[in-house]
KEKE-3310 file (N, C-alpha, C; in steps of 0.2 Angstrom, whole numbers, plus 5000, padded with zeros to 4 digits):
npx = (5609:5606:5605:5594:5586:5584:5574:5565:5560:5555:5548:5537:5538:5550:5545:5537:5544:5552:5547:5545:5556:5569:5583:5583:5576:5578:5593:5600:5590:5589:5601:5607:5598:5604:5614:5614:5606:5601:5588:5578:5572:5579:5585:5581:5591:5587:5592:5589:5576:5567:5552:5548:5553:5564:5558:5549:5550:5561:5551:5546:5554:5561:5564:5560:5560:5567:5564:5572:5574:5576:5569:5553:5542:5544:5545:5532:5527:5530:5525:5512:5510:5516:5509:5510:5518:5532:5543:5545:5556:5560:5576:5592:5606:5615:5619:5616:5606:5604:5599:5596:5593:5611:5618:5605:5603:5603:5607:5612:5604:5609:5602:5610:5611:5623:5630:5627:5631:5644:5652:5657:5661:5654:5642:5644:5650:5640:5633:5641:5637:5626:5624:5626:5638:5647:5637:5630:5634:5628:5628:5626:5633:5635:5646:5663:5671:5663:5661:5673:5673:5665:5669:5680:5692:5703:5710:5711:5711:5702:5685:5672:5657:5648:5640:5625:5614:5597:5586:5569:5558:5555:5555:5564:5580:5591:5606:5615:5629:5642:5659:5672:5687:5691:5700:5697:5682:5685:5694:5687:5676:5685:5691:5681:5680:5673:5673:5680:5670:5664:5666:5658:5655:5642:5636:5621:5606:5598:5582:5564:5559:5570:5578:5588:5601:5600:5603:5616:5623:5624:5631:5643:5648:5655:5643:5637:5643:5646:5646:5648:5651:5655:5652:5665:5669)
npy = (5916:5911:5891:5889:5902:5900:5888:5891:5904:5897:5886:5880:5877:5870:5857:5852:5851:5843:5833:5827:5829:5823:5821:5818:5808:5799:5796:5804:5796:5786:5779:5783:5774:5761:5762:5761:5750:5734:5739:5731:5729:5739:5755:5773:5789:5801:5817:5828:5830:5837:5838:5823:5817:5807:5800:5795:5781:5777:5773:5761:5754:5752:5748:5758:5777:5793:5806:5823:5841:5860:5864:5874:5872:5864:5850:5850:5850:5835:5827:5829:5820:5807:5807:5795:5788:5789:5798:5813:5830:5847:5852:5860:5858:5864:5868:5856:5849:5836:5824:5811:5795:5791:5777:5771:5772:5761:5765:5780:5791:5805:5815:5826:5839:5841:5848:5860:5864:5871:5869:5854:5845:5848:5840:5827:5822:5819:5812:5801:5799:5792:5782:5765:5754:5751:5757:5765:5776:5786:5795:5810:5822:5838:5838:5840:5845:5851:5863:5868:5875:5884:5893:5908:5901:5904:5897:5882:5874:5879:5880:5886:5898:5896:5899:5896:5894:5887:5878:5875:5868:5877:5889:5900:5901:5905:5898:5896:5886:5875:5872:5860:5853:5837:5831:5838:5832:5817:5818:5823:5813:5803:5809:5809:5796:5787:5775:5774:5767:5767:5775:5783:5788:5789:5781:5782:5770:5775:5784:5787:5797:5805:5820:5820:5829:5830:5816:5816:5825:5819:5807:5810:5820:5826:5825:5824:5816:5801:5794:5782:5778:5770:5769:5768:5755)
npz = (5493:5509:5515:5524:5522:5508:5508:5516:5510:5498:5501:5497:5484:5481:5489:5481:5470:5469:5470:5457:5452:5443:5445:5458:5460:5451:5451:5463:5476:5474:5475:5487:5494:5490:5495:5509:5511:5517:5528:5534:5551:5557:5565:5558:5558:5548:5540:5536:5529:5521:5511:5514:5503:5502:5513:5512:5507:5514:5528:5522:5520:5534:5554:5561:5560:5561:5559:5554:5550:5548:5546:5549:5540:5529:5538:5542:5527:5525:5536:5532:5520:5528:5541:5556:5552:5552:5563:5569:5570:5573:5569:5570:5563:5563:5576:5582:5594:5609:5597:5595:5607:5615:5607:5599:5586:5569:5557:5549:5539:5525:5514:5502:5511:5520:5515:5517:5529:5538:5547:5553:5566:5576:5573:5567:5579:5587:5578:5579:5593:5593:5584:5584:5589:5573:5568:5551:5541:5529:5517:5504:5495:5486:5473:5476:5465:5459:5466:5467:5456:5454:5464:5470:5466:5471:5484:5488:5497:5508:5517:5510:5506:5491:5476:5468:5453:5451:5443:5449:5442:5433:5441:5445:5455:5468:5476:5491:5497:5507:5503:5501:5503:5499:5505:5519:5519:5522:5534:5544:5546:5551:5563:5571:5572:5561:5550:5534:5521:5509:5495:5482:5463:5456:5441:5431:5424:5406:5406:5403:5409:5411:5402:5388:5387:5400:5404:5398:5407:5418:5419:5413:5419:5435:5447:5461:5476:5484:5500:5511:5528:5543:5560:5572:5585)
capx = (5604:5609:5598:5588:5582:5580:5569:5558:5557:5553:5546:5533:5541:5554:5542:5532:5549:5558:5545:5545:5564:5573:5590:5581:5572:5582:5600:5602:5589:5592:5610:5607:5594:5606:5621:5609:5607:5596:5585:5576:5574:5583:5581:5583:5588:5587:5594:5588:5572:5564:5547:5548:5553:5568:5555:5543:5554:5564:5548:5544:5561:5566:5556:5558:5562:5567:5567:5573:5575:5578:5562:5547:5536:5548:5541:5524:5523:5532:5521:5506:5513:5519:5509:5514:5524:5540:5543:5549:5561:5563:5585:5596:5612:5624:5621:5613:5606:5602:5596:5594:5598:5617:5616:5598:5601:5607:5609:5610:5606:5608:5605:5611:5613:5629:5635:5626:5635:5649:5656:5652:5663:5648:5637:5650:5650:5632:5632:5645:5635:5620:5624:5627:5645:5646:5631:5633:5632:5626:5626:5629:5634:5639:5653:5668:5675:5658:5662:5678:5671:5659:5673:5685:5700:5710:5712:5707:5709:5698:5678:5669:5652:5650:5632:5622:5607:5594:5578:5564:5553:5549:5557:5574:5583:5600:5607:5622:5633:5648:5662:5676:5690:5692:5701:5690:5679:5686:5699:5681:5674:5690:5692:5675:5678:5671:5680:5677:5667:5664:5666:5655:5651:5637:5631:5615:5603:5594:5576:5560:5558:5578:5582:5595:5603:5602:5608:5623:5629:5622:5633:5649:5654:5655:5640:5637:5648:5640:5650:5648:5658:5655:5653:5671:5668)
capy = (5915:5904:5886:5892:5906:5896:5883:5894:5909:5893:5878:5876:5876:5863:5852:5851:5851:5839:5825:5825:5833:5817:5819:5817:5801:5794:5797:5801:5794:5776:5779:5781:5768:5756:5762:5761:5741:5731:5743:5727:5728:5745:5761:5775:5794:5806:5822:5836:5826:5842:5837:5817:5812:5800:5798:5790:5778:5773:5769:5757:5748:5752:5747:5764:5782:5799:5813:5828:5844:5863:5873:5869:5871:5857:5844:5848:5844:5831:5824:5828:5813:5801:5804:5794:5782:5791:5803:5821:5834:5851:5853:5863:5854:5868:5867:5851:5846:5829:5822:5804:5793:5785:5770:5770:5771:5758:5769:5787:5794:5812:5816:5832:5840:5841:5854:5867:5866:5876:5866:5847:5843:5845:5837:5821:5820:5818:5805:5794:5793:5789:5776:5758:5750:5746:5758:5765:5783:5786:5803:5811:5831:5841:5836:5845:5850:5858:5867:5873:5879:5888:5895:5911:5897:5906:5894:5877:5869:5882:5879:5893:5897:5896:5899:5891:5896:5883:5881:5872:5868:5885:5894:5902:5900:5905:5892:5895:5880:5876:5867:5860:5851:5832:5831:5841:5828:5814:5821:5827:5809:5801:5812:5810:5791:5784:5772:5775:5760:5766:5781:5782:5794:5785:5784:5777:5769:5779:5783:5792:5807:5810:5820:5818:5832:5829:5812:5817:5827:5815:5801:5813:5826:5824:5830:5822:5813:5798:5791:5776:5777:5766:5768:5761:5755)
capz = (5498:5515:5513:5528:5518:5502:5508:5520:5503:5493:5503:5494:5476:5485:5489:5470:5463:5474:5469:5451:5449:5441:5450:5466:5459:5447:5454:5472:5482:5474:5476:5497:5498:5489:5501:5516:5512:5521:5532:5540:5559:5558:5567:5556:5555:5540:5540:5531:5527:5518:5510:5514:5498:5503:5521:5511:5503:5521:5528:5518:5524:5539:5557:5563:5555:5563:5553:5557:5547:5551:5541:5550:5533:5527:5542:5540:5524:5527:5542:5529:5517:5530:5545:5560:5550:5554:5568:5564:5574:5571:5572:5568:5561:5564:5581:5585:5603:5608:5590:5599:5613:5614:5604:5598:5580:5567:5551:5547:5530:5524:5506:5499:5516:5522:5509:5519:5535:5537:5552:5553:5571:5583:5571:5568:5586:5590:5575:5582:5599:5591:5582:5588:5585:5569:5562:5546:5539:5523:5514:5497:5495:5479:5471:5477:5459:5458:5474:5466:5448:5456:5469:5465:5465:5476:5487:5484:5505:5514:5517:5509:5504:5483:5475:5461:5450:5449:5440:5453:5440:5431:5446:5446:5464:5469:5482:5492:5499:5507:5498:5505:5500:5501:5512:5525:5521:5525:5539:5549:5547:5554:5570:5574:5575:5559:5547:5527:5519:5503:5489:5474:5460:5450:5435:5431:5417:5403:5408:5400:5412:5411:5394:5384:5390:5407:5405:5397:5411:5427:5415:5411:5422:5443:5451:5467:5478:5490:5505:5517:5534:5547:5567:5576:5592)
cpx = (5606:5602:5593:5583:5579:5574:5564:5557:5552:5550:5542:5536:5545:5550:5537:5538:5552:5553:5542:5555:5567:5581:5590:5579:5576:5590:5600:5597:5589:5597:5609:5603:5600:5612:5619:5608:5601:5592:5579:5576:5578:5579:5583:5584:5592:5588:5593:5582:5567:5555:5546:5548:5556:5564:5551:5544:5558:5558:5544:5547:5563:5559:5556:5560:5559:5571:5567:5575:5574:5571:5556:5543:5537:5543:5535:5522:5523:5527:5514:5505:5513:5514:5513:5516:5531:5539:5548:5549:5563:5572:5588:5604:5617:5625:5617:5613:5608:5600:5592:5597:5604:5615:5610:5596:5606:5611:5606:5614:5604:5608:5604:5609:5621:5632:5632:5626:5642:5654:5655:5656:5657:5644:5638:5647:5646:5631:5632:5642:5628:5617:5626:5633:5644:5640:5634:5630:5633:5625:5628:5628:5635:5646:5658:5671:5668:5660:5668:5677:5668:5662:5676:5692:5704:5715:5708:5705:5708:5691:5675:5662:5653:5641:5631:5617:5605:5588:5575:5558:5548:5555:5562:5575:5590:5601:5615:5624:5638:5655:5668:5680:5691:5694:5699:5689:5679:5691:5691:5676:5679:5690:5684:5675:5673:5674:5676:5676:5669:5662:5662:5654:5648:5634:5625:5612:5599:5587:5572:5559:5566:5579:5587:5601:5607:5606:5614:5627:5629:5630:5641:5652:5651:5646:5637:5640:5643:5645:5647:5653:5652:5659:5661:5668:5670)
cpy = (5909:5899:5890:5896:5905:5892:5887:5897:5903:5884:5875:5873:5868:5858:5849:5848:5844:5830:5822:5826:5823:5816:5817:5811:5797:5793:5796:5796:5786:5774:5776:5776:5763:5756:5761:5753:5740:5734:5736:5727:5734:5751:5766:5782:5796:5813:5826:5830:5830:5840:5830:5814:5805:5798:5791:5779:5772:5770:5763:5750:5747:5751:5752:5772:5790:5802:5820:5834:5853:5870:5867:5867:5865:5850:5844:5848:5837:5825:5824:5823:5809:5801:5801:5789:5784:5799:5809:5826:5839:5851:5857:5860:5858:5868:5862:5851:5838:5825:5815:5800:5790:5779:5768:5771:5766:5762:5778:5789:5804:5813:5824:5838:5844:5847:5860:5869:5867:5871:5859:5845:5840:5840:5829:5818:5815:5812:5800:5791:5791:5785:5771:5756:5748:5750:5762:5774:5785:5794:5806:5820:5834:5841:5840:5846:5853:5863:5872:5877:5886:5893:5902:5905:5900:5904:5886:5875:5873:5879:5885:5893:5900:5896:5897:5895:5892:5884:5875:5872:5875:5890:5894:5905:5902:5903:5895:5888:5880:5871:5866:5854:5843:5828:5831:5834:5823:5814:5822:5818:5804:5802:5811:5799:5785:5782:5773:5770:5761:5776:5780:5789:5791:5786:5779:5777:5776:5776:5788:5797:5809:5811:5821:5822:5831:5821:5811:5819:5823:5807:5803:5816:5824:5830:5828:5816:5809:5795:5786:5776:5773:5768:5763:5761:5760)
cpz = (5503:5515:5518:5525:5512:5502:5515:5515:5501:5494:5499:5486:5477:5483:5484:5469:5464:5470:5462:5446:5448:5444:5456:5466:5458:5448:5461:5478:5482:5477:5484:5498:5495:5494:5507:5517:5514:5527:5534:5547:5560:5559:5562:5556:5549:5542:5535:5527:5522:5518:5512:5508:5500:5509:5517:5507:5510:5525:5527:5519:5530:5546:5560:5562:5561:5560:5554:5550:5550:5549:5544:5544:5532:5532:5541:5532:5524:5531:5539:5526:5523:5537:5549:5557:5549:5558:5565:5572:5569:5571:5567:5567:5561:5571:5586:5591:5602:5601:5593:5604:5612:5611:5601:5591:5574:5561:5552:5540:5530:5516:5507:5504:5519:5520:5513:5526:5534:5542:5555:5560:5574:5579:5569:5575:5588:5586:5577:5590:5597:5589:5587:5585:5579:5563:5557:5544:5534:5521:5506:5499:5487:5481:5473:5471:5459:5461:5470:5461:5451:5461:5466:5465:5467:5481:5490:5492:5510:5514:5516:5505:5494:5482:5468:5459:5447:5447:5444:5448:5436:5436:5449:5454:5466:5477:5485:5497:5502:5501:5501:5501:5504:5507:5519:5527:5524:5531:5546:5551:5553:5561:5573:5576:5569:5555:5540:5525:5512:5499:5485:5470:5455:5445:5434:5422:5414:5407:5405:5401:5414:5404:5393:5386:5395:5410:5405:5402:5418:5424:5413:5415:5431:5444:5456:5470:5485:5496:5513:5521:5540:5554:5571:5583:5598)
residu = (UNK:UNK:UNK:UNK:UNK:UNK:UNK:UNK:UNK:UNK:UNK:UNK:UNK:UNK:UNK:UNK:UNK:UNK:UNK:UNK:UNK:UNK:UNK:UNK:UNK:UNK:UNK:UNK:UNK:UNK:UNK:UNK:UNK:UNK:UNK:UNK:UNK:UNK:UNK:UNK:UNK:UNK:UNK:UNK:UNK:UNK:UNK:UNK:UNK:UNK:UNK:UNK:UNK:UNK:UNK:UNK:UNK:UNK:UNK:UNK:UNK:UNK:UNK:UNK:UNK:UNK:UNK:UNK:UNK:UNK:UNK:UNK:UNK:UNK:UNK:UNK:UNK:UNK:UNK:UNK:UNK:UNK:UNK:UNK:UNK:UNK:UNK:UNK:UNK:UNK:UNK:UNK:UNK:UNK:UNK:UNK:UNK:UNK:UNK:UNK:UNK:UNK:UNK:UNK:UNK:UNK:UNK:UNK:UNK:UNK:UNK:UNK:UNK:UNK:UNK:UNK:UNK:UNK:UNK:UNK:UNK:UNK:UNK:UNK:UNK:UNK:UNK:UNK:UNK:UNK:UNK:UNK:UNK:UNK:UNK:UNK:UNK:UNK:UNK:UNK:UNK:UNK:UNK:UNK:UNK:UNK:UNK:UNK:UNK:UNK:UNK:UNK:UNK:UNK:UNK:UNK:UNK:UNK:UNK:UNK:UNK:UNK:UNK:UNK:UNK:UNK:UNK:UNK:UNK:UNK:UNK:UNK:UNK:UNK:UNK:UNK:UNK:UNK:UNK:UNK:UNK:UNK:UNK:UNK:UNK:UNK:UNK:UNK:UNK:UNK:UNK:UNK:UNK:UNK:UNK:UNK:UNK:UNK:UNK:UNK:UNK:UNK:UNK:UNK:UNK:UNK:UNK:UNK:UNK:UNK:UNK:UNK:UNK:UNK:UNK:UNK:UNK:UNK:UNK:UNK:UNK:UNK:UNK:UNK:UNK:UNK:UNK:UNK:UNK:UNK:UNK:UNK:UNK)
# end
């Protein structure tokens, strides 16, 4: 199922699941607010902002927050939690318009996003003029060995869609993604103008709503990959 059809079939499930699910709590969105830094006096956008988990967290920091995502349902709940404490934008990121003015923003975050564009140039682009000299762009995707597992391995340096079967809480979902190899990734940041800051694949502390299980594999095997590049002048 193409995300667009996942999170319109299942917005609502999403947005229950999304704010108890522990990978979302307790992994990624610490991750990005800690690669995100000092959001003081910072404009910010979010990408693929779905329910307003990571929203409600950026406003918190940041002095001003546009959030954009491509499933209406997704914004209005969204806009139901955060109200006007962060402005919200329907967009489509495969074929983004304007997103924002030239230079009018200092950071841009995307958590668990990215994987489900097929062609990131135009959307690069528009980043790089969005940002201010200097600003910084924060994201995490699925791991690219997942991407390959989950592949027929045929051909490891294509981009191609691979599908998953998730449980949201009770309810079985099948997600498709794109998966592309490292290189991609880092080759599409470059050309577009951004310089690599920083890689991570983290592991984090024990915690009481992560079981044992789940620790194991968040602590052992790859499963989201986070990256920091930085606006060149």
């Amino acid at each position: 199922m193409p995300a667009t059809s996942l999170f319109t079939d299942h917005a609502g499930t999403y947005a229950t699941w999304s704010v108890k699910n522990p990978v979302n709590n307790r992994y990624d969105r610490p991750t990005i607010l800690r690669l995100a830094g000092d959001l003081t006096g910072k404009r910010v956008l979010e990408l693929g902002c779905a329910a307003g988990g990571l929203t409600t967290h950026l406003v918190e920091r940041a002095t001003e927050v546009l959030s954009v995502d491509v499933e209406p349902q997704m914004i209005e709940f969204a806009r139901q939690k955060l109200g006007t404490k962060a402005h919200f934008k329907v967009v489509d990121l495969e074929q983004p318009p304007e997103i924002a003015p030239s230079g009018s923003v200092d950071v841009v975050v995307a958590s668990l996003v990215l994987h489900y564009i097929k062609d990131w140039s135009p959307l690069m682009r528009q980043l790089h003029r969005c940002l201010v000299p200097g600003g910084a762009l924060v994201f995490s995707l699925h791991h690219p060995i997942n991407g390959w597992l989950l592949s027929d391995r045929a051909d490891y340096h294509r981009t191609e869609l691979v599908s998953e079967d998730w449980d949201w809480g009770g309810v079985a979902v099948t997600a498709q993604s794109y998966r592309r190899p490292l290189s991609s990734i880092f080759s599409e940041l470059r050309r577009a103008g951004f310089a690599i800051d920083t890689v991570e694949e983290p592991r984090i502390e024990p915690s009481p709503d992560i079981d044992a299980e789940l620790f194991h594999a968040l602590t052992t095997q790859p499963f989201f990959l986070y990256i920091r590049a930085q606006r060149e002048p």
